[in-house]
N, C-alpha and C positions, 0 to 999 in steps of 0.2 A: 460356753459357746461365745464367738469370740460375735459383736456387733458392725455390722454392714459397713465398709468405709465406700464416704461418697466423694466420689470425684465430679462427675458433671452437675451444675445447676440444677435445684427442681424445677425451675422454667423451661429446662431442656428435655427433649424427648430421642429416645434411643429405640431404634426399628432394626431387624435383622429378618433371613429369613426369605424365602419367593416373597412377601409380600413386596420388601423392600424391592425383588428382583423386578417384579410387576409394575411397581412407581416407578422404576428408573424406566423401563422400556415405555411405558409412556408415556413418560415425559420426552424422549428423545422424540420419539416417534411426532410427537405435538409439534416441535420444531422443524422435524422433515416436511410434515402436510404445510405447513407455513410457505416454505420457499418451493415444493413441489411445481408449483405451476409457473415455473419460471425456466421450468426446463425443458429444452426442446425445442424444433423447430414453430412450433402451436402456442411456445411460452407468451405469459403475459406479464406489462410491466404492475408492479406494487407504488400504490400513493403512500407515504408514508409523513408523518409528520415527527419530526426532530426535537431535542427535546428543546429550543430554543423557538420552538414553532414555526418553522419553516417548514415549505413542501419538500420533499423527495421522494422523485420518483424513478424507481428502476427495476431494473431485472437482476441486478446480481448479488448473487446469494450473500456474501458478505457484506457488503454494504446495507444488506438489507438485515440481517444480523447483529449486526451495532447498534443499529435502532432499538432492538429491544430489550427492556428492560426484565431481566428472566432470574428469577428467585430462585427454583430450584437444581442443587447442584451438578445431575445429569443432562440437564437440559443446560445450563454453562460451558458442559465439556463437550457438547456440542458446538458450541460456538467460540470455542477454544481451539477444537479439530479443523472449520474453516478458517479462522486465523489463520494457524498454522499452515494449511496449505495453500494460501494465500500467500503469505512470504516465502515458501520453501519452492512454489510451483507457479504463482501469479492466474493460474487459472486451475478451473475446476473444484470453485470453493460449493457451489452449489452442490454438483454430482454427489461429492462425498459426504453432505450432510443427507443428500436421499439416501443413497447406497447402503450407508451406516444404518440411519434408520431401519431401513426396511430386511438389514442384515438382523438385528435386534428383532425385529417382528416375525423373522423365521425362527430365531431362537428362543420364541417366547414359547410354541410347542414343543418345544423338545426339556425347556424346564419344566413345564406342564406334567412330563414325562419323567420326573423324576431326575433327569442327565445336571451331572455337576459343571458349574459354569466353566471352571478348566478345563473339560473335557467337550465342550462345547467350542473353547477358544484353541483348543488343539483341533479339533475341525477345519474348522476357520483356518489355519495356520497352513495347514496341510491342501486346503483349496485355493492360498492363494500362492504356493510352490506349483503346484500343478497351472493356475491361471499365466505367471509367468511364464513357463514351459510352453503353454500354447503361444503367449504374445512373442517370444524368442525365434517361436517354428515361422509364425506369418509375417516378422516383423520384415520391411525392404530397408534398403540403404537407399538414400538420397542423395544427391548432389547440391550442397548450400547455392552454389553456383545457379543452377539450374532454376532461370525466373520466374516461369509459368510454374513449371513443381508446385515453388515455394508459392506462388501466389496463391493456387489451389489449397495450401493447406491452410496459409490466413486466412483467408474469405472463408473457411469454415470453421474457426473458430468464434470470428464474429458474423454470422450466419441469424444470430439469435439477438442479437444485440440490436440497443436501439437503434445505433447507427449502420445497421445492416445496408440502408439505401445506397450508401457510399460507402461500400462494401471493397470498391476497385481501388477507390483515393487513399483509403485506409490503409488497404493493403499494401501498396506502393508505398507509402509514407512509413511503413512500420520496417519493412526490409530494408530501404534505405537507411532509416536509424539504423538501424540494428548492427547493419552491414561496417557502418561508418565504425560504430565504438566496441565489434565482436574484436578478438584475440585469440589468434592461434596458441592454445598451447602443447600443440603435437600429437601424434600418432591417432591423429585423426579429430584431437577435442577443439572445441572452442569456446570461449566465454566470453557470454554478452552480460554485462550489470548495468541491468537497464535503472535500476533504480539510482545508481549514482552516476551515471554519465548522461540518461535520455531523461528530457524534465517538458511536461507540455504546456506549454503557457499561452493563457487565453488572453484574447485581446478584445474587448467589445467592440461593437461596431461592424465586423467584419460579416461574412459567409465562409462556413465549412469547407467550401470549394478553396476558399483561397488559404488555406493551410499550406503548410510548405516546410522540407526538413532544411537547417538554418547548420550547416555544420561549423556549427561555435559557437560561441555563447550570445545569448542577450539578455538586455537588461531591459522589462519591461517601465520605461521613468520618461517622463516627458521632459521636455528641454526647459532651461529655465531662461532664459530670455529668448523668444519666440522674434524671430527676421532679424537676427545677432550670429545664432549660432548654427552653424554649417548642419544641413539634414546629411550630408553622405562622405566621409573620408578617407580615402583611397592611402593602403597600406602605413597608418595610425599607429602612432609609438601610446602605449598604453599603461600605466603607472597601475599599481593595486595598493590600497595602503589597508592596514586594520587598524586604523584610528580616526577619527574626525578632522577634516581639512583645518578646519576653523581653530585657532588656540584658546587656547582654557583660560578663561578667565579667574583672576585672583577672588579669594575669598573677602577677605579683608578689602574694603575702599580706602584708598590713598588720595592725600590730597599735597600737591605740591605747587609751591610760591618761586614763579619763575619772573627774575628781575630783568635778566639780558635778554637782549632774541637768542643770541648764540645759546640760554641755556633750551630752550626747545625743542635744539639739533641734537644738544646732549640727551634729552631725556629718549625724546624717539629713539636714539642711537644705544641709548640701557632696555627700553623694553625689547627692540629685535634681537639684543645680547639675549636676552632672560630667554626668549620665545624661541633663539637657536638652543640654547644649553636645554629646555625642557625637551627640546626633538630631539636633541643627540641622548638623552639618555631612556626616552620610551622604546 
């Protein structure tokens, strides 16, 4: 009789079985009640504290997900799944951490019941061919054009959010962006990449009111000589460099024993050489 080979640590422990089915659901389910009351028109915001000790405080489910610090690995892939739709959709990270959950907490009777989790996930599969089928039947076509439409569908998106009050300013400011950096690319598509074209930049000092879409770029940096240099310049020849104005200075200290005035001319006249030849070849 041949002796047991072991692969995992005895530190380590190995679970199989509904029991393990049971920990996973709730563990998801722990993380769904968490962001739960943030959804909806009744949602409320979460204080949270960061792990540098700062406040934060918000209602969306992802943000609010980062914050925690979560061990085990079904409840992770919950907050894997808001990522995710976070970057692939930019909204609706909360929904599908409820939806999920509480998709799990119908399925917790039917393991109950004996049913194989495949055969639970072909369920599943099979409800959401048919859910499509319904969104397909009632879905309308819109006009991007068409400003009030579109205004209605912003304002109900941030409906729930803290900044619901300026619900109107928002919404104006966000079709404009949008409008500004969308691209046609035919038979009806368009692409907006809001993450590499729209960038919002806070300014202290100011009121929410006086937000504004700036179509071009800025550089949030104060001037460096203050009643010197011009606040406003009308159609600006604009230079971009990827390296530092300022030239590099030598490693090495040099010291040099200048006898003439003329050699003085000379030396100035070798360092602007040196300082042209190190640009011409970065």
């Amino acid at each position: 009789m041949h002796a047991p080979v072991l692969v995992l640590r005895d530190s380590l422990k190995r679970e199989s079985g509904r029991k393990v089915h049971h920990a996973n659901i709730q563990a998801a389910k722990a993380v769904a009640d968490i962001i739960r009351t943030t959804l909806g028109p009744r949602s409320m915001l979460k204080m949270l504290l960061d792990a540098s000790g700062g406040i934060v405080v918000t209602n969306d489910g992802n943000a609010i997900l980062r914050e925690l610090d979560l061990a085990h690995p079904a409840a992770k892939s919950m907050i894997e799944l808001s990522r995710t739709q976070d970057e692939e959709v930019g909204d609706g990270t909360t929904s599908v951490i409820v939806l999920g959950g509480e998709m799990l907490h119908v399925a917790e009777a039917f393991i109950e019941k004996n049913y194989h989790p495949t055969v639970i996930c072909r369920a599943y599969s099979k409800a959401l061919e048919d859910a499509i089928a319904v969104i397909d039947k009632i879905a309308m076509s819109i006009d991007v054009n068409d400003r009030p439409t579109m205004l209605g569908l912003v304002k109900s998106c941030i409906g729930t959010k803290f900044t619901s009050q300026f619900g109107d300013l928002i919404a104006d400011l966000a079709i404009d962006a949008t409008s500004i950096v969308g691209v046609d690319l035919g038979q009806g598509l368009r692409e907006v990449d809001i993450k590499k074209y729209i960038k919002v930049e806070k300014v202290p000092g100011g009121q929410l009111e006086d937000s504004k879409v700036l179509k071009g770029v800025m550089f949030n940096k104060d001037v460096v000589a203050p009643g010197k240099m011009k606040r406003k310049i009308v159609n600006p020849r604009v230079i971009l460099l990827d390296c530092p104005v300022e030239y590099k200075k030598g490693e090495n200290q040099t010291n040099a024993e200048l006898v003439r005035e003329e050699d003085w001319e000379v030396l100035l006249k070798m360092e602007e050489e040196y300082i042209e030849n190190e640009a011409a070849e970065d």
